[in-house]
C-alpha positions as CSV (number, residue, x, y, z in Angstrom):
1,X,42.6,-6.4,-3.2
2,X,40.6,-3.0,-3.0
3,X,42.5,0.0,-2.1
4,X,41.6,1.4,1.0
5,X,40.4,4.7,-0.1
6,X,38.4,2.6,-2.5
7,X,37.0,0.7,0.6
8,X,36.7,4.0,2.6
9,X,34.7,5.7,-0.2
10,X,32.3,2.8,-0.9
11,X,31.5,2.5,3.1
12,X,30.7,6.3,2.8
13,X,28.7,6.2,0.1
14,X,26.8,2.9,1.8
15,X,26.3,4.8,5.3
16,X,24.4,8.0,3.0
17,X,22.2,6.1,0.7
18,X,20.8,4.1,3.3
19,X,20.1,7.4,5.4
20,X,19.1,9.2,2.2
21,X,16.4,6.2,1.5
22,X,15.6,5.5,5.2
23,X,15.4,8.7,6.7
24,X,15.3,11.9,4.3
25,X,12.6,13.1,1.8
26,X,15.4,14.1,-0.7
27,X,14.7,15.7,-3.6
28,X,11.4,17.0,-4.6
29,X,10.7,14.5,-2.0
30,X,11.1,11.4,-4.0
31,X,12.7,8.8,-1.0
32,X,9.6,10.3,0.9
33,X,7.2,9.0,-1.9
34,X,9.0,5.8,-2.3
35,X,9.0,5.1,1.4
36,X,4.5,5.9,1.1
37,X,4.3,3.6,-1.8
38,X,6.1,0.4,-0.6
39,X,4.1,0.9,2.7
40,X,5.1,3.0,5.3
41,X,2.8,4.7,7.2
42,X,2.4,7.4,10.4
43,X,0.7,6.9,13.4
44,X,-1.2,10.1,14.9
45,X,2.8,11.3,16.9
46,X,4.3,11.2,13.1
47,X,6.5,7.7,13.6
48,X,6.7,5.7,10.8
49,X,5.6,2.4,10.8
50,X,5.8,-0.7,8.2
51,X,2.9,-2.4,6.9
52,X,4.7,-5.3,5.1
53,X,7.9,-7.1,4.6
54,X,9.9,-5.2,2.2
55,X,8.9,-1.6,3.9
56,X,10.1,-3.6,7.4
57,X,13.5,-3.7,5.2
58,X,13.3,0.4,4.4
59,X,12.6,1.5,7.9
60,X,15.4,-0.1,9.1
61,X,18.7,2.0,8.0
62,X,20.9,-0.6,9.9
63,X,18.7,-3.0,7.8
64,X,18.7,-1.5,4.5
65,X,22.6,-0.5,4.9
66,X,23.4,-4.4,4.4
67,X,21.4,-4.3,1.4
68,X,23.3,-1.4,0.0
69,X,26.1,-2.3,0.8
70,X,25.7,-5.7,-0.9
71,X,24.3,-3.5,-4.2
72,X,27.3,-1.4,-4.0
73,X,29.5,-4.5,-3.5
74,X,28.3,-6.1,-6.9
75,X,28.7,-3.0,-8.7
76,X,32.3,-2.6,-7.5
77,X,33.1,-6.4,-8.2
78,X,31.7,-6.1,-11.9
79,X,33.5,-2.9,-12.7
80,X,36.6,-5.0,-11.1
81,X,35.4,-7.6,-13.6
82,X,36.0,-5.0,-16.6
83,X,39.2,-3.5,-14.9
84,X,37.1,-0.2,-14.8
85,X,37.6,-0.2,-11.0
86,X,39.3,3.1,-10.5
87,X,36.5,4.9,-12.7
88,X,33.6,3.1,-11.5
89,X,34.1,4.9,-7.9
90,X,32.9,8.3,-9.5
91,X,29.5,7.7,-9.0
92,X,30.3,6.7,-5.7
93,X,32.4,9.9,-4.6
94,X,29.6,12.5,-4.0
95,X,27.5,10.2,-1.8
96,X,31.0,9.4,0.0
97,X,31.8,13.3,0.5
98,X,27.8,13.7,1.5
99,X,28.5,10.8,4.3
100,X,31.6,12.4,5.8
101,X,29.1,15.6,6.1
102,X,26.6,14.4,7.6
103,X,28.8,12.1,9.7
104,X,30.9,15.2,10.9
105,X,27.6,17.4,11.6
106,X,26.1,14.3,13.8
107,X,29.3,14.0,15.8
108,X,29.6,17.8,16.3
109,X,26.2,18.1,17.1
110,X,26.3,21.4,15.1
């Protein structure tokens, strides 16, 4: 059974990356480039819009968030798989603490 803090940080860290790759430019603006070159485009009022399958996938963060999540969850079961659980959630913690942020600031409205 995962621990619940395990669980909490992994749903965290889920909820950011698929803002991060949906939404945000990111660094140096590289989720902004990947977004242009799998195929999403602006119309002339700056709304992105897909121009095939997988970009449908992208645009979508309540799409792409199962996705993650089901990338994260493979990770998590093969580091349970080499009983490296506990430090396979590092990577994981920053985007977790990240998620928590950006949820807070979207519920404060600040």
């Amino acid at each position: 059974m995962i621990p619940l803090e395990h669980f909490l940080i992994a749903a965290l860290a889920v909820y950011r990356l698929s803002l991060l790759i949906s939404k945000e430019a990111g660094w140096f603006d590289m989720f902004g480039k990947f977004r242009s070159r799998i195929g999403i485009k602006f119309d002339q009022y700056s709304n992105p819009y897909p121009t095939n399958q997988f970009s449908e996938m992208v645009i979508c963060p309540f799409c792409l968030s199962v996705n993650v999540a089901i990338c994260v969850t493979i990770y998590l079961l093969i580091a349970w798989l080499l009983k490296v659980e506990a430090i396979a959630m590092y990577p994981l913690i920053p985007f977790a603490l990240s998620g928590l942020s950006v949820f807070m600031f979207k519920w404060t409205g600040v």
